[in-house]
Rosetta silent file (secondary structure, phi, psi, omega in degrees, C-alpha in Angstrom):
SEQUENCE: XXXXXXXXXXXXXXXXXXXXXXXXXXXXXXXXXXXXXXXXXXXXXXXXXXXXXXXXXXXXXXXXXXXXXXXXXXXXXXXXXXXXXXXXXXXXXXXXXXXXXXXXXXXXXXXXXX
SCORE:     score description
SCORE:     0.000 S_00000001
   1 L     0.000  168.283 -155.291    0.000    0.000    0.000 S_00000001
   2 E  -166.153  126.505 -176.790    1.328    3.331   -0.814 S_00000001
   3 E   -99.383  123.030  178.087    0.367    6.805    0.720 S_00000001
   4 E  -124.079  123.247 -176.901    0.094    9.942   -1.919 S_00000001
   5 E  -116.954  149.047 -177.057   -0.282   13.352   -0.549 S_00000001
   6 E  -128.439  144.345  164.900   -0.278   16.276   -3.196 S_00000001
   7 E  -102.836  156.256 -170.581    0.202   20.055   -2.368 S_00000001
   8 E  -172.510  156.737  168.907   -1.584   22.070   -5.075 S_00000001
   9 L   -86.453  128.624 -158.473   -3.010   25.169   -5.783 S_00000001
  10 H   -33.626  -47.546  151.107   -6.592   26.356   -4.590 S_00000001
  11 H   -23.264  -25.569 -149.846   -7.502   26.781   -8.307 S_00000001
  12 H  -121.833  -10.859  174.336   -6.769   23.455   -9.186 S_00000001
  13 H   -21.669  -97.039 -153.153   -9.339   21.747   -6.511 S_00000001
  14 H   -52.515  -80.798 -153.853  -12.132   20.814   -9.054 S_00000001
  15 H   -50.958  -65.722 -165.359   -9.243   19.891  -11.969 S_00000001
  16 H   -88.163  -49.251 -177.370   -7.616   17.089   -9.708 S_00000001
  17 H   -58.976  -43.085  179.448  -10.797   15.704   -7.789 S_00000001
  18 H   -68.838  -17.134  159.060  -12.154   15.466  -11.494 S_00000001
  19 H   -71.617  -80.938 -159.848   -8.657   13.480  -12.775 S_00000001
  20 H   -56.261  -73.569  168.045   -8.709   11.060   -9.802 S_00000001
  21 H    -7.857  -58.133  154.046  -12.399   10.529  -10.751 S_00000001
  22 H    -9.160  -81.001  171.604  -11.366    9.825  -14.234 S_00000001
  23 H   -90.595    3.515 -177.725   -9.495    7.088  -13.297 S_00000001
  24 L    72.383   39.803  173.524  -11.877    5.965  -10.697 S_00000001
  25 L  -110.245  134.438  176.533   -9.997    6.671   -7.728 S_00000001
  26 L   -81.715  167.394 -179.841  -12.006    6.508   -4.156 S_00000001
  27 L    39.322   87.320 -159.843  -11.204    7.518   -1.030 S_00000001
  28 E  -119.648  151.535  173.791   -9.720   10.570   -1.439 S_00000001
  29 E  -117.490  126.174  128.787   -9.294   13.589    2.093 S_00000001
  30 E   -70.046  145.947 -166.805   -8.943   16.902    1.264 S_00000001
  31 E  -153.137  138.879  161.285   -7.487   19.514    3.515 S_00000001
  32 E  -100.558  168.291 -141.644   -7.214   22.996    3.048 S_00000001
  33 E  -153.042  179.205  166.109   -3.470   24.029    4.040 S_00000001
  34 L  -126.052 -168.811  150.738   -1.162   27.061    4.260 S_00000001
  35 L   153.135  146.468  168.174    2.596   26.530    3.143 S_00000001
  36 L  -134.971  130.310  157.391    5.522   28.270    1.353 S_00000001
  37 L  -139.749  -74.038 -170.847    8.438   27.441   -0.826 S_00000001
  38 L   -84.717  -40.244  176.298   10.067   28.311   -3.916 S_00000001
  39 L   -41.962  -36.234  170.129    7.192   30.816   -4.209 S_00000001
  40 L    56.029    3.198  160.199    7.679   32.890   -1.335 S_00000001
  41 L    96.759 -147.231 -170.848    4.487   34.464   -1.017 S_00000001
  42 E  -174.701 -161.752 -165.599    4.155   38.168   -2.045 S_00000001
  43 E  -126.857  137.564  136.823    3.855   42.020   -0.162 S_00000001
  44 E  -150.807  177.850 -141.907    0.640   43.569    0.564 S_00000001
  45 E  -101.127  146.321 -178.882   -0.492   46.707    1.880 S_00000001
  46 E  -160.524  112.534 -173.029   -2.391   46.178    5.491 S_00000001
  47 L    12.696   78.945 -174.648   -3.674   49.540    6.910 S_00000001
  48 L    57.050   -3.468  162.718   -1.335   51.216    5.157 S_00000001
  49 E  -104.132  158.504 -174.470    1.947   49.054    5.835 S_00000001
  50 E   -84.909  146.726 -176.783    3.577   46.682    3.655 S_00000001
  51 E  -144.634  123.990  173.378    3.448   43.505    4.877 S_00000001
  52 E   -81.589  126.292 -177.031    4.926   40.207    3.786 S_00000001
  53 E  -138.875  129.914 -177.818    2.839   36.919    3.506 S_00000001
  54 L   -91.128  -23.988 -176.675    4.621   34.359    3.353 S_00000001
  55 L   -89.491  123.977 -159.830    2.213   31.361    3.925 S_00000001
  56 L  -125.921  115.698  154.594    0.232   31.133    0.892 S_00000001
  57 L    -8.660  118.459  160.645   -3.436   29.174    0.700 S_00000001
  58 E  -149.165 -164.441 -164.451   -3.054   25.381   -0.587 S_00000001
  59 E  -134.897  148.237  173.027   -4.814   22.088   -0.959 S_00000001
  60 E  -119.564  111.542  174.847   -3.919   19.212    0.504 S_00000001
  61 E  -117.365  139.145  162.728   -5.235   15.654   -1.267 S_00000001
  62 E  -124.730  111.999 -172.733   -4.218   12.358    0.491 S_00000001
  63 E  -139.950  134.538  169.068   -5.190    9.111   -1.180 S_00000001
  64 E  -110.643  109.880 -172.784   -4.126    5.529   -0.420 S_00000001
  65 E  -103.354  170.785 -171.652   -3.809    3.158   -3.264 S_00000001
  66 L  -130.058   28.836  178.663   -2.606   -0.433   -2.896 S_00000001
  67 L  -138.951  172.571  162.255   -0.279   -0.779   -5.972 S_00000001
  68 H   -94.731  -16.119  170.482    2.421    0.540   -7.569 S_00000001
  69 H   -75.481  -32.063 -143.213    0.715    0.930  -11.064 S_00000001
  70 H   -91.519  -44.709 -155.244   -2.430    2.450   -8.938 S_00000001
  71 H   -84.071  -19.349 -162.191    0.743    4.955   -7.158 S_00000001
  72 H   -93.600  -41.972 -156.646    1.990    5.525  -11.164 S_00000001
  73 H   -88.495  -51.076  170.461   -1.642    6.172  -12.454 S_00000001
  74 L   -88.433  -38.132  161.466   -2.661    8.511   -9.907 S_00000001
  75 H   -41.263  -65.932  177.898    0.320   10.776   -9.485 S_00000001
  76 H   -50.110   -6.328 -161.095    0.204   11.278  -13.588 S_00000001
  77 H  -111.009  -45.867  155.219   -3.707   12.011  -12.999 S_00000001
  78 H   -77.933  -36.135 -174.975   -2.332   15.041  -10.300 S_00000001
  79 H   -73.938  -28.443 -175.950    0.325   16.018  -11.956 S_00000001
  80 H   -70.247  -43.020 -177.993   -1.392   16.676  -15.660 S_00000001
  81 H   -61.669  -43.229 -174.582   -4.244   18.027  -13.739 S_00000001
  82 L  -110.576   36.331 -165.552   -2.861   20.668  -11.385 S_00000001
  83 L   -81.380  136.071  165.307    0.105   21.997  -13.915 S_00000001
  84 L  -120.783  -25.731 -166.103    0.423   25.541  -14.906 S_00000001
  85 L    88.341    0.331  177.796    3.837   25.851  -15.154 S_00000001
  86 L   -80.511  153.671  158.330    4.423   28.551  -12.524 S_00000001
  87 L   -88.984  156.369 -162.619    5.914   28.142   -9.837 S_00000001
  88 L   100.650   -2.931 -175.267    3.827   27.217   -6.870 S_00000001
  89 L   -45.709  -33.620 -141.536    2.389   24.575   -8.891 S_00000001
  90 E   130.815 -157.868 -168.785    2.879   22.066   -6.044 S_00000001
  91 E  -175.544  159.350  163.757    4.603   19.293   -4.720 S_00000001
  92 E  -173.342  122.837  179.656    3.295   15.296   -4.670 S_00000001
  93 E  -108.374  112.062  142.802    4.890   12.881   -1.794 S_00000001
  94 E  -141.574  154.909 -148.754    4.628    9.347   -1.786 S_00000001
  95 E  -152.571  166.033 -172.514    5.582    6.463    0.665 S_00000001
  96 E   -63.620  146.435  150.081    5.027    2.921    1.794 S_00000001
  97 L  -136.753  155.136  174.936    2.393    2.551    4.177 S_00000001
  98 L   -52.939  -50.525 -165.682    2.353   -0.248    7.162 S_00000001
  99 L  -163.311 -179.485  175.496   -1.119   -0.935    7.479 S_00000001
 100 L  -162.746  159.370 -177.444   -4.494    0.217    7.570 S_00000001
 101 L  -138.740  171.738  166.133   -7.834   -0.772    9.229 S_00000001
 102 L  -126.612  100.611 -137.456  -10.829   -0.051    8.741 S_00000001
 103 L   -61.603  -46.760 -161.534  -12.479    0.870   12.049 S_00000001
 104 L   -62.265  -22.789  173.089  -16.074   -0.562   11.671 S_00000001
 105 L   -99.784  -32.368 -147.914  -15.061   -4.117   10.290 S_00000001
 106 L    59.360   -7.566  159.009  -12.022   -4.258   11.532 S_00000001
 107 L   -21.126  134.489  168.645  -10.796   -5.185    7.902 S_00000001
 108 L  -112.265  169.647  135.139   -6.772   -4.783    7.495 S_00000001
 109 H    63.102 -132.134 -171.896   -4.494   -3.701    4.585 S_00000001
 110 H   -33.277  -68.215 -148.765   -6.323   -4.412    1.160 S_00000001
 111 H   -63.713  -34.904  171.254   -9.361   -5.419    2.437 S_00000001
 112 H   -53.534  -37.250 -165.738   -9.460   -1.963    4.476 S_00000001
 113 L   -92.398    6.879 -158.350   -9.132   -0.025    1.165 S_00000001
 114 L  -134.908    0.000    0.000  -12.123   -2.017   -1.070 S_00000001
């Protein structure tokens, strides 16, 4: 099993839940998020001082797939989906996972994700 978290830009919401749909992938969390990097934010005027803000509005999607074609299929499904070519586009992290349950069954690992 294989944990994919994507950072993306607020714009791009509807354009990646509508990808991962696509391809028919379930069980997806959204989060809205703050975060800076190469981007670095921008200046703006706040009762009459300049002010820098650096933590800029993002999306958070975390989806757990249980393959590595499933981890190949949905990353290309975020990445086409939230591209602009700007920086700030994003960022998409993914890693093994141990396990997983499913609380109400008690189901583990596959069976948790079906």
């Amino acid at each position: 099993m294989i944990k994919i978290e994507a950072i993306v830009r607020e714009e791009k919401l509807e354009d990646v839940k509508e990808a991962l749909n696509a391809i028919e992938v379930n069980g997806i969390t959204v989060s809205q998020v703050m975060g800076c990097g190469m981007q670095k934010g921008y200046k703006e005027i706040v009762r009459g001082s300049e002010v820098d803000i650096t933590m800029l509005p993002k999306i958070k999607f975390e989806i757990v797939v249980s393959s590595e074609e499933w981890e190949e299929k949905t990353i290309a499904a975020i990445q086409s989906s939230a591209f602009t070519g700007n920086i700030g586009d994003g960022k998409i992290f993914s890693y093994d996972l141990r396990g997983v349950m499913r609380i109400r069954t008690k189901e583990k690992d596959y069976d948790a994700l079906n």
